[in-house]
N, C-alpha and C positions, 0 to 999 in steps of 0.2 A: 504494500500500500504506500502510493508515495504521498499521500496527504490525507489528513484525516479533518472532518468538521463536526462538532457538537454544539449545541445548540441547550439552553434552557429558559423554558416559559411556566410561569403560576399564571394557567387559563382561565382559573377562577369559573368553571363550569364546561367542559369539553363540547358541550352538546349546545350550549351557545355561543363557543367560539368558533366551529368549525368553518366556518365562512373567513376566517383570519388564518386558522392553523394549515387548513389543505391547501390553500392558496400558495400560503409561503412556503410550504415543503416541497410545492411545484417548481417555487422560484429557486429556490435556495438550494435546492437537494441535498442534505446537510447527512450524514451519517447518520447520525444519533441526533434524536430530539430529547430533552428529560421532560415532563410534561406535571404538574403538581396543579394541587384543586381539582380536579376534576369531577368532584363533585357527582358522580353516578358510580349504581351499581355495577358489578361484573357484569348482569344479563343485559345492562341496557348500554354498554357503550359500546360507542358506533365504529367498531372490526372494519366492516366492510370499507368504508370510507378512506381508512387508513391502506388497505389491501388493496384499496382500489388505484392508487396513486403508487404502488409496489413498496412499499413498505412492510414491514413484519410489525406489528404492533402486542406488548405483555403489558399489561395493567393490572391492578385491584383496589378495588374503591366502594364504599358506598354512599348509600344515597344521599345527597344535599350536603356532605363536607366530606373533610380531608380528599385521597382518592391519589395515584400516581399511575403515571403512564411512562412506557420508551417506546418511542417508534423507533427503528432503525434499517436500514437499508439490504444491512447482513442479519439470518435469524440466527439471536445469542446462542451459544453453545452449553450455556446454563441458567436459570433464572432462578434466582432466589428470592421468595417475598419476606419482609421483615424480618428482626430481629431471633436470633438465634439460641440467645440466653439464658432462656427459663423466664425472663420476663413479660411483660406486655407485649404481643410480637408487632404490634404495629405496622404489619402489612401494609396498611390504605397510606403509611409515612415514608418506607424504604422499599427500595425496589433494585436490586442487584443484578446487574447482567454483565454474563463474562462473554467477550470476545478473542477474537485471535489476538486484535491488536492491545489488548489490556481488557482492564473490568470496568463498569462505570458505575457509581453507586447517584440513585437518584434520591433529592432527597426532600421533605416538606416538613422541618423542623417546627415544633409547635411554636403557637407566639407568644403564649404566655401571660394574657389578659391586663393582670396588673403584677405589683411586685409582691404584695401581699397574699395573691391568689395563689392555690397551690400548684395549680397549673403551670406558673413560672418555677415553684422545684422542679416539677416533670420534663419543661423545657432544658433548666439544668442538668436534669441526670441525664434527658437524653445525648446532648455531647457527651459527658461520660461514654455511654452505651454505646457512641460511634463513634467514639476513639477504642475502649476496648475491640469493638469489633477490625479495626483495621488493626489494631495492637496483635490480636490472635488470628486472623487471617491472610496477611499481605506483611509485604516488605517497604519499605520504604524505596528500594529500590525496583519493584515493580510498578509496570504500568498502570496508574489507579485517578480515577477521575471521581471528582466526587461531586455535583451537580443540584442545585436548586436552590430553592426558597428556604434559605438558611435564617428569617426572619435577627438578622445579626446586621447593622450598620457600623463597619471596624473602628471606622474614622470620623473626626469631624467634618472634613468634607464629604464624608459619605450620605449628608443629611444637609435640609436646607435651612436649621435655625439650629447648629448645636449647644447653644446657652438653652434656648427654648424647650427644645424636647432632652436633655439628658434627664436620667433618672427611666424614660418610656421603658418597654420589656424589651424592646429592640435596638435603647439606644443607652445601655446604663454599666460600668465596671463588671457586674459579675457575667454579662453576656459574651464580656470584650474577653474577660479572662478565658471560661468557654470555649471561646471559637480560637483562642492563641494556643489552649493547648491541644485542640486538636489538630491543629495546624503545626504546632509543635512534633508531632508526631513524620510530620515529612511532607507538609502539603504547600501549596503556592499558591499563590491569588493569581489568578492567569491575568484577568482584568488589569490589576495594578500593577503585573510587570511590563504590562505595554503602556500603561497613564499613568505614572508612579505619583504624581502632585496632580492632578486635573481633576479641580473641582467641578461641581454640579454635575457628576455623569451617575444618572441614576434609572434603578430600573423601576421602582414604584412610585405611583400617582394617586395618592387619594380622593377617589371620587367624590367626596366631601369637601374636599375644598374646591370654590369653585374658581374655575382658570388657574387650577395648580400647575397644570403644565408650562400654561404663557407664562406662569408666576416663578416658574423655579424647583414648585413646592413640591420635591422629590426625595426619594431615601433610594440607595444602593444595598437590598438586601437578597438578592439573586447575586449567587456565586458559581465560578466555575474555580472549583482547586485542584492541582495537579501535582504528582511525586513528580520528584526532581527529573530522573530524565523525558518522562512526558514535557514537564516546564522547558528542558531543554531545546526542545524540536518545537515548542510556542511561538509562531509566527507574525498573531495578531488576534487580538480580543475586543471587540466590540459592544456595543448597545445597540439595536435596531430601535428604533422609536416609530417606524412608521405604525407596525401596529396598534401602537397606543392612538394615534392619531386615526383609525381607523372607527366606520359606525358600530355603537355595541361593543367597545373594546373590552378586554380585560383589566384589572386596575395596574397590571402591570407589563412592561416589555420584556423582548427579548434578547437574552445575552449569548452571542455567539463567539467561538474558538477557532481558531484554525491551527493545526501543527502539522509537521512535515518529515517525512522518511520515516514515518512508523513501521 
């Protein structure tokens, strides 16, 4: 393979995006898509769609929240739904698929409501839970992509008020800590080794504010992280925004990769 592209979107409902998602996989013909929200059961998402545009598509999700998809070009050589542990296995969160050229792990990190809520411990364990898991499964030095709505903003320019919003579940020390040590672990911001200082590049827009787009009013919490020699062969990482600017969007864009001599 002399070039590889991945792709991730939080469609925020797969069955009202498809007017955005089949389009661009038409345009783009990208390897691997990660796909998170989805928001529908196993029985009602739409296979064919994806099948029909030659894609292989493995999901599981249910109804009206969480939910993850991969489309991809090659059919995976393994697929793994959630967590492994003995714990909560969180299927409709993790979605694993091993390939020739490496593995990709997708992924829809909770968001953790407020900081008092318990839900925010659960967002914390779960970094835990996928740092052990790349801990007892992978090398640092293999191929490992790890992909999605990581609900974690690193930086202050990750966000477009950081006096404003610090303390949020997505924009506060113990999330920052979180995502460093699992990143600690062997992973790279693909994004920020290609715009290492470049503010305002973000993939979410809340549809509540309104003219957040014209306005600025965006957070960077879609990641694409890669082991080191993936990061090596990292050619270029982008944000697509047309989507967002699209009718019915999602609240968020998508963030694409490109690497080379895989």
């Amino acid at each position: 393979m002399s070039s590889f592209r991945i792709a991730t979107f939080n469609v925020n409902s797969i069955r009202s995006r498809l007017h955005i998602v089949i389009p661009w996989l038409k345009e783009h013909q990208v390897d691997v898509l990660c796909m998170q929200e989805t928001k529908v059961d196993n029985a009602q998402f739409p296979t064919m769609e994806f099948e029909g545009i030659g894609y292989h598509i493995t999901y599981f999700g249910y109804k009206r929240y969480n939910g993850v998809a991969t489309a991809s070009l090659l059919k995976p050589d393994e697929v793994i739904h959630g967590f492994q542990d003995g714990g909560q296995d969180d299927k409709d969160r993790l979605l694993v698929t091993r390939f020739p050229f490496g593995t990709v792990l997708n992924v829809y990190v909770p968001q953790g409501r407020e900081k008092d809520h318990e839900f925010f411990q659960y967002k914390l364990q779960w970094f835990d839970r996928l740092k052990s898991l790349l801990e007892g499964s992978f090398s640092p030095e293999d191929h490992v992509l790890l992909c999605g709505d990581m609900n974690v903003a690193p930086e202050r320019i990750d966000v477009y008020d950081p006096e404003g919003l610090l303390g949020h579940v997505c924009f506060t020390p113990e999330v920052w800590e979180a995502l460093t040590s699992l990143k600690k672990w062997g992973l790279i911001d693909i994004f920020r080794k290609h715009h290492p200082d470049e503010p305002k590049q973000f993939t979410f827009y809340d549809y509540r504010l309104r003219g957040g787009i014209k306005r600025g009013l965006g957070w960077r919490i879609d990641h694409i992280l890669a082991t080191r020699p993936l990061s090596e062969k990292s050619i270029a990482c982008n944000i697509d925004m047309a989507p967002r600017l699209l009718e019915k969007p999602s609240d968020h864009t998508i963030l694409i990769a490109e690497f080379t001599q895989l």
